[in-house]
N, CA, C and O of each residue as an XYZ file, in Angstrom:
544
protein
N      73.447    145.519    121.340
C      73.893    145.948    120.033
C      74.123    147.460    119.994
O      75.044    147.947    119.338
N      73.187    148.256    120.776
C      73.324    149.508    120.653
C      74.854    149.740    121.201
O      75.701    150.213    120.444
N      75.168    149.380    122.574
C      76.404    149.430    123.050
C      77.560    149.664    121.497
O      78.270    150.574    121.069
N      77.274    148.548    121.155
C      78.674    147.746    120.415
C      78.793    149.311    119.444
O      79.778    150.049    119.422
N      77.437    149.524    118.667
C      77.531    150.634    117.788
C      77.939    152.251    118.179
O      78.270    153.173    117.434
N      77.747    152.191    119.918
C      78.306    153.513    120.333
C      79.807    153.312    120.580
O      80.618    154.223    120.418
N      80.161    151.988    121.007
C      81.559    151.830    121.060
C      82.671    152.115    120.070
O      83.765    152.665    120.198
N      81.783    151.338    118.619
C      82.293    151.757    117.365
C      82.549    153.319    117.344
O      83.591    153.940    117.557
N      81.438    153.707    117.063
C      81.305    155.158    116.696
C      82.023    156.185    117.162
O      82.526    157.154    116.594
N      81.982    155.607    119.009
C      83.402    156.606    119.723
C      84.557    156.604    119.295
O      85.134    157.657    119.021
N      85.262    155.100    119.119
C      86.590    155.002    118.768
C      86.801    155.227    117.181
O      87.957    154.951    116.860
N      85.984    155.659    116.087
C      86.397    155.057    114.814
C      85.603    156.993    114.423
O      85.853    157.313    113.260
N      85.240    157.493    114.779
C      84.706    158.942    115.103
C      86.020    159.502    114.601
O      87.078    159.174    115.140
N      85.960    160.578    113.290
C      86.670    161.190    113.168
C      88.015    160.735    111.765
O      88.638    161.517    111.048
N      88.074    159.216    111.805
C      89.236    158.785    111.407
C      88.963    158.587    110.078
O      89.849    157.966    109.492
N      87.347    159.149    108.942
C      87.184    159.487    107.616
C      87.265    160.733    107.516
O      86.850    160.824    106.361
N      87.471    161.752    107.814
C      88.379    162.675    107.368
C      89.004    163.523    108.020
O      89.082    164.650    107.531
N      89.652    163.248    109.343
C      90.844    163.896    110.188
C      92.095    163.782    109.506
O      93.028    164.582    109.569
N      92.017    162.358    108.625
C      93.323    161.853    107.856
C      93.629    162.893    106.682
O      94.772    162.811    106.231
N      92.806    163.843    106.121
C      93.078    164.504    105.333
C      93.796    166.018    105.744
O      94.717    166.558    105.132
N      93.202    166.451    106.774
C      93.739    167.547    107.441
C      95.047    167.386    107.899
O      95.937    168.224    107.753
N      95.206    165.873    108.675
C      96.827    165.235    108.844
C      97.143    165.228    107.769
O      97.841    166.209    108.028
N      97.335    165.061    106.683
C      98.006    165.232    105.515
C      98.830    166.345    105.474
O      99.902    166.645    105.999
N      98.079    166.862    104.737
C      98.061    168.416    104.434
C      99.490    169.355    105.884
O     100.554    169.952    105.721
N      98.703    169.002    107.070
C     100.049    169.282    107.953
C     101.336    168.848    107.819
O     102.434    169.364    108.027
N     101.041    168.015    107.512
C     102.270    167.141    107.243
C     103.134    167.367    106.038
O     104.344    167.536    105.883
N     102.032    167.308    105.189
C     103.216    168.143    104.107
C     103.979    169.545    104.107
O     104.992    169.885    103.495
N     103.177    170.234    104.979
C     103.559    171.532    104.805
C     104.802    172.009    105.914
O     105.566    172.964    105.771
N     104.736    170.748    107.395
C     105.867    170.356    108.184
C     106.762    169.801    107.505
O     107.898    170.188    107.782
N     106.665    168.885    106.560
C     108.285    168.309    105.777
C     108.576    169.632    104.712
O     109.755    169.825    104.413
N     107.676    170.421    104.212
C     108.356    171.799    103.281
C     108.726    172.549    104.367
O     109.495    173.390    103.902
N     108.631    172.710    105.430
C     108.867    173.332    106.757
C     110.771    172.846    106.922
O     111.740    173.512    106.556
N     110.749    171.544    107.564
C     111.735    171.049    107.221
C     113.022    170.587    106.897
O     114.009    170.259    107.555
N     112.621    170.678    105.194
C     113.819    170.307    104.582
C     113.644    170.896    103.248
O     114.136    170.381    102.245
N     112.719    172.324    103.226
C     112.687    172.517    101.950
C     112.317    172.458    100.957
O     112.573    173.329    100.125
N     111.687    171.555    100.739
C     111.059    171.086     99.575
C     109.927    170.546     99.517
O     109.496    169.961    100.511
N     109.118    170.624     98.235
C     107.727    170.000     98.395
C     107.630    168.929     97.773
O     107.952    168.966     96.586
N     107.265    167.911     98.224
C     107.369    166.657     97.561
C     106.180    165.401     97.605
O     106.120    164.172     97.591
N     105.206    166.711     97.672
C     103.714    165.885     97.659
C     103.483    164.551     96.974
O     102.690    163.683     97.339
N     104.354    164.514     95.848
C     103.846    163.434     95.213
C     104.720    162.227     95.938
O     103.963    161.280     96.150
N     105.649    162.041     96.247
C     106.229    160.891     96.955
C     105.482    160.663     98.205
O     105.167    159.486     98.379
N     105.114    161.515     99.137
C     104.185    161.283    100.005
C     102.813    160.564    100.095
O     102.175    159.824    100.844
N     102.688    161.473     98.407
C     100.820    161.361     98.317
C     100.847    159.516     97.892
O     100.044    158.652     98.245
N     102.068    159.386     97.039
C     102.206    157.890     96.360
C     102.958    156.488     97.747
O     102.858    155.263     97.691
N     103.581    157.273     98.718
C     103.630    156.391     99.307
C     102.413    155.956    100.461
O     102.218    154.778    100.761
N     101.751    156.926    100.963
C     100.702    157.354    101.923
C      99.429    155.901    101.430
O      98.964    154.964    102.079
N      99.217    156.449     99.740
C      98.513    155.102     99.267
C      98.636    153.674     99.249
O      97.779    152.835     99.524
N     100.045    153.489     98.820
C     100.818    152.543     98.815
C     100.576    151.517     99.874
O     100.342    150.316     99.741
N     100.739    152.638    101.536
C     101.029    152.040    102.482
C      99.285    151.380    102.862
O      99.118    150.218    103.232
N      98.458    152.094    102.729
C      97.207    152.040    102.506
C      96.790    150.863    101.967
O      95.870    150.329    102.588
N      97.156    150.340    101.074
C      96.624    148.922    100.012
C      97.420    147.785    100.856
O      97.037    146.662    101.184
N      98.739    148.490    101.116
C      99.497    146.704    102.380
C      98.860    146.454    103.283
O      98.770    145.280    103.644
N      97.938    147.877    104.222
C      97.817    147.682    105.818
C      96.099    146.803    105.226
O      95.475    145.963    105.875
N      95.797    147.263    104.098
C      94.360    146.720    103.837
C      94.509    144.944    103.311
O      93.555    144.233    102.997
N      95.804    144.577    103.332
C      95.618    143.554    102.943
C      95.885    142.732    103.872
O      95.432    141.588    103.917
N      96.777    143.321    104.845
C      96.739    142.319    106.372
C      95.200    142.489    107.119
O      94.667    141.551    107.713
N      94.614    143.775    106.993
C      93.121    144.045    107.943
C      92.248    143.426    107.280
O      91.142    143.314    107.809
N      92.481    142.793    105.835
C      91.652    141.455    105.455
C      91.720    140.216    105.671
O      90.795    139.414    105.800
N      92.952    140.030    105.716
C      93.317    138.489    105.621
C      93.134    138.142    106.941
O      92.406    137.164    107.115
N      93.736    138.840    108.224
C      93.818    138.606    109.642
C      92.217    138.017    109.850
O      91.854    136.841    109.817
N      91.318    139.348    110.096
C      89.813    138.925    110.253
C      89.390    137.338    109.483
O      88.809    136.408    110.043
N      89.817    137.377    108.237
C      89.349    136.118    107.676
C      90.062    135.011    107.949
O      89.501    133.950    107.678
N      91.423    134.950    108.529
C      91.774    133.784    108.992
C      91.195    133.610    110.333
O      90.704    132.532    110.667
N      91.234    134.641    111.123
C      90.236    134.303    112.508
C      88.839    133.448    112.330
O      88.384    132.365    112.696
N      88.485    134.443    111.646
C      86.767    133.828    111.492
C      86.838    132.190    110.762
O      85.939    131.382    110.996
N      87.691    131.942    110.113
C      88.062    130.725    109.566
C      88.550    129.556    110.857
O      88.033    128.439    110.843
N      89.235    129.802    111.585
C      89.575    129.296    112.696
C      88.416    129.022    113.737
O      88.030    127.903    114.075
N      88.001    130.057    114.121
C      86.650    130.147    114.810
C      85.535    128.939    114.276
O      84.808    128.356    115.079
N      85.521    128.720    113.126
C      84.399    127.979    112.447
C      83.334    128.975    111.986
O      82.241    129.277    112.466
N      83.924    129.344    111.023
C      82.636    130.584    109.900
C      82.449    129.294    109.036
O      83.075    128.287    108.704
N      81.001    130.005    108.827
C      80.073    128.469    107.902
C      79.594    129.839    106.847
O      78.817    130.693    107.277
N      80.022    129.890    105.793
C      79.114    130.749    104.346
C      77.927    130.685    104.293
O      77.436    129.616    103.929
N      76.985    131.900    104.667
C      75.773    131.531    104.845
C      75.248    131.754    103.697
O      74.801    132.871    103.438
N      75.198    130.510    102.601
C      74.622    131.102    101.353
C      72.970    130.643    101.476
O      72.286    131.469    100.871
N      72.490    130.010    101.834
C      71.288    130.348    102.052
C      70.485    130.248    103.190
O      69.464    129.577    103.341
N      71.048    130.975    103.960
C      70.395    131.555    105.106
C      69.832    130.434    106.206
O      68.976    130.833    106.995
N      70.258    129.111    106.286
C      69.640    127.875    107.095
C      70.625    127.661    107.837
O      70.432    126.919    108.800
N      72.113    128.293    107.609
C      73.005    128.088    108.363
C      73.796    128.643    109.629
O      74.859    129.246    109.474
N      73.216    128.409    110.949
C      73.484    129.004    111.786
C      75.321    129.506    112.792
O      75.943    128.575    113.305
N      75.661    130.377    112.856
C      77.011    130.373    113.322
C      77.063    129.641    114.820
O      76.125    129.367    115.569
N      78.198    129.466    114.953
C      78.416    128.954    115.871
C      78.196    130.179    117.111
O      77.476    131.093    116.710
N      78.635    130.325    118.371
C      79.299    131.131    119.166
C      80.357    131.928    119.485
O      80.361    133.049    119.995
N      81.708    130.874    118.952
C      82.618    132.005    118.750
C      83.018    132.427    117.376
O      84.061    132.996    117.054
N      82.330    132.171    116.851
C      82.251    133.339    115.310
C      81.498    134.589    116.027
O      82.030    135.670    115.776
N      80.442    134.639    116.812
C      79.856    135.826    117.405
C      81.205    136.280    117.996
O      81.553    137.318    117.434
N      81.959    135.936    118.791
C      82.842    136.300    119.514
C      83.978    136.928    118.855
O      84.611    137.954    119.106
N      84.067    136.083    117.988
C      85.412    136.803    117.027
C      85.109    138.004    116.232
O      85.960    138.871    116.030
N      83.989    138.061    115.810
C      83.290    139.680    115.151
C      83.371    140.481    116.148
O      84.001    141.516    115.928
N      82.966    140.349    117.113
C      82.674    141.174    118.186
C      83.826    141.809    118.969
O      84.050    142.842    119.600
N      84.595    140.402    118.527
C      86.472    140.987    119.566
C      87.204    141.890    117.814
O      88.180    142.640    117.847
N      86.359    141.510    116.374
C      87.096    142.217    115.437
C      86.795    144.009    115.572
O      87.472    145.032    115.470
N      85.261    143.626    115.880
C      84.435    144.919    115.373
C      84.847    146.263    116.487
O      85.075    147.451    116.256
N      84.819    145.431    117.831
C      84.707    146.473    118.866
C      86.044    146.348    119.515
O      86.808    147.277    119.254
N      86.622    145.175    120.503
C      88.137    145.747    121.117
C      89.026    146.165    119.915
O      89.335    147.349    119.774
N      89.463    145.160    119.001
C      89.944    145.675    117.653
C      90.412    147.076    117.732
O      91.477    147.592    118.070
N      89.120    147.588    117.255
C      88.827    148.768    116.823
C      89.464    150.221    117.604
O      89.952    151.235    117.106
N      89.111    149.644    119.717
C      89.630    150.421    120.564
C      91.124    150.420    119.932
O      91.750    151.164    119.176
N      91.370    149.246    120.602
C      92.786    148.936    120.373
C      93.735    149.847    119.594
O      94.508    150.675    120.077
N      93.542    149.549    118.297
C      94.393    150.241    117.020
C      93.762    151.620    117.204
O      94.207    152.235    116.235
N      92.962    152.484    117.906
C      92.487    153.490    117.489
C      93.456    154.505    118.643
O      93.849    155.608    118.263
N      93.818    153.932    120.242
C      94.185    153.767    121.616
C      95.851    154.001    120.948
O      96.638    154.910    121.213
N      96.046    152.698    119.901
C      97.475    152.388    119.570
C      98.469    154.027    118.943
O      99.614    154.471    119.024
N      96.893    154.506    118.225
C      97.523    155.592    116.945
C      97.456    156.792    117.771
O      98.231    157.677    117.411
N      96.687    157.065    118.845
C      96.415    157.688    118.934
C      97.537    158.536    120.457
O      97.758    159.710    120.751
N      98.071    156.926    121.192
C      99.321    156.983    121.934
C     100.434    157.654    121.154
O     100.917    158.708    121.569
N     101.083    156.772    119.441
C     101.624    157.361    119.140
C     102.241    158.876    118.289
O     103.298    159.310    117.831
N     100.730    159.312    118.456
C     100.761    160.829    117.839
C     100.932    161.534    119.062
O     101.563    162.566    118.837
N     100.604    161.396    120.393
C     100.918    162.086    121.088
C     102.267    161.872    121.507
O     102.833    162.936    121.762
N     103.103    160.665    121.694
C     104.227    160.573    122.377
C     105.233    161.016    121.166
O     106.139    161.842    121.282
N     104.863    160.247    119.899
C     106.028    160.388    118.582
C     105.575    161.979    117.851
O     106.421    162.248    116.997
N     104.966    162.602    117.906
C     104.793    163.572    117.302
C     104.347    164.646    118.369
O     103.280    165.258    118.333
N     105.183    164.756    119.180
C     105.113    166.339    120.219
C     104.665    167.403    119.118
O     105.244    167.238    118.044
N     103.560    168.691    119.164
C     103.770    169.796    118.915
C     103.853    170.488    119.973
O     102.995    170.009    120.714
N     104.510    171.568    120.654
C     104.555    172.366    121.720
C     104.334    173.714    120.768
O     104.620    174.038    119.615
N     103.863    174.132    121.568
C     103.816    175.774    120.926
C     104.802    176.327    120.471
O     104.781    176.808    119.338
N     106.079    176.388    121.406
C     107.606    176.634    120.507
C     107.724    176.475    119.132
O     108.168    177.268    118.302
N     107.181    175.122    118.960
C     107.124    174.137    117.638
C     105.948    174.388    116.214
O     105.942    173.912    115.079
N     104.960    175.424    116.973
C     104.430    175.578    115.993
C     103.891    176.588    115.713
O     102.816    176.788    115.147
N     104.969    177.561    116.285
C     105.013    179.458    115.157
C     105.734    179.303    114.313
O     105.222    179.652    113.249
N     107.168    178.776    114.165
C     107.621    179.005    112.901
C     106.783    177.907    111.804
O     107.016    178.061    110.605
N     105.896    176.899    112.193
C     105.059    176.258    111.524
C     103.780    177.070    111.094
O     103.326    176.800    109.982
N     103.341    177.739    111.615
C     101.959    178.883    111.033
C     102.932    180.031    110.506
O     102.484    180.614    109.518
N     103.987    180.410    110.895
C     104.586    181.878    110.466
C     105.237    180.871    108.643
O     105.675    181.692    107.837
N     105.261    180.086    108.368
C     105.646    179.705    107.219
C     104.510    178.932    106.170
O     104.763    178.773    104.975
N     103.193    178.469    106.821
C     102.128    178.811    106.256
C     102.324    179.878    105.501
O     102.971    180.010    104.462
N     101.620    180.726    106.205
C     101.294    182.233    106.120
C     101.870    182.692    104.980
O     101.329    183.182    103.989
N     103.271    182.443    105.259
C     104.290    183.282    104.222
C     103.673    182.190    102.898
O     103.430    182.692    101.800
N     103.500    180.968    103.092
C     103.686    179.929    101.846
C     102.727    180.617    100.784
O     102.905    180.950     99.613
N     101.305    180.726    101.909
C     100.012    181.407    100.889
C      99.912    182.387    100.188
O      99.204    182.649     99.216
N     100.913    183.102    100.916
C     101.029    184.855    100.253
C     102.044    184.479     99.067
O     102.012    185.035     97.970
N     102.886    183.537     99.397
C     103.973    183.604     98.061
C     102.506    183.120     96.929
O     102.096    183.866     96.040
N     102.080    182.130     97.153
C     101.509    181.244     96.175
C     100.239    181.974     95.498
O     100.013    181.953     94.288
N      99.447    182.623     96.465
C      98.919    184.193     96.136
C      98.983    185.090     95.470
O      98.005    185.640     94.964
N     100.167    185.435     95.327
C     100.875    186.034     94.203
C     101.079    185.588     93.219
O     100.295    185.826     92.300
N     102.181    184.787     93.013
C     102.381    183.596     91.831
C     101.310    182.945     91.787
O     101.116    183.022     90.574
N     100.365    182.294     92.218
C      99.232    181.467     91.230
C      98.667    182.119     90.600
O      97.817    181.658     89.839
């Protein structure tokens, strides 16, 4: 068990609030861009997309475990089978590698920063804060 929980912890490490700092870059790369700030279409689709991916990462697990033979343990006399252990275990831990392996391929291959790529990205920070510095 300890395993399973360091396995977790390695792959899933980071991904409650790295997502916010990715944000934030991100917005300030599309005002980078094209100009414009448009936090709120972002901020509203970002959620959006959030409530769909949560409704397949529910349903999937529960049709597995349904398949597998999950028994409702409402009062506690009811023992699981084996591959209900198996199917938690392939949800909780490869799962987990998996999609973490998946996101993490495509930020490096789909989202190059090279250094080239990211002075005029800090040199327009910079400038953003000082404008907003002023004016706020």
């Amino acid at each position: 068990m300890t395993i399973q929980v360091a396995w977790y912890a390695f792959f899933a490490s980071g991904t409650s609030f790295l997502w916010q700092v990715v944000r934030s870059d991100s917005l300030d790369y599309a005002q980078l861009r094209t100009g414009l700030r448009e936090e709120g279409q972002y901020l509203q689709f970002w959620m959006l997309t959030q409530r769909f991916i949560g409704i397949f990462g529910s349903a999937i697990p529960f049709a597995l475990l349904g398949q597998a033979g999950y028994v409702p343990n409402t009062s506690g006399d009811a023992p699981q089978n084996e591959d209900v252990g198996r199917v938690i275990g392939l949800l909780v831990n490869v799962m987990q590698a998996v999609v973490s392996l998946l996101g993490l391929a495509m930020a490096f291959f789909l989202y190059p920063m090279r250094e080239k790529q990211c002075v005029p990205h800090r040199q327009h920070v910079r400038l953003g804060g000082a404008i907003m510095a002023t004016t706020g």
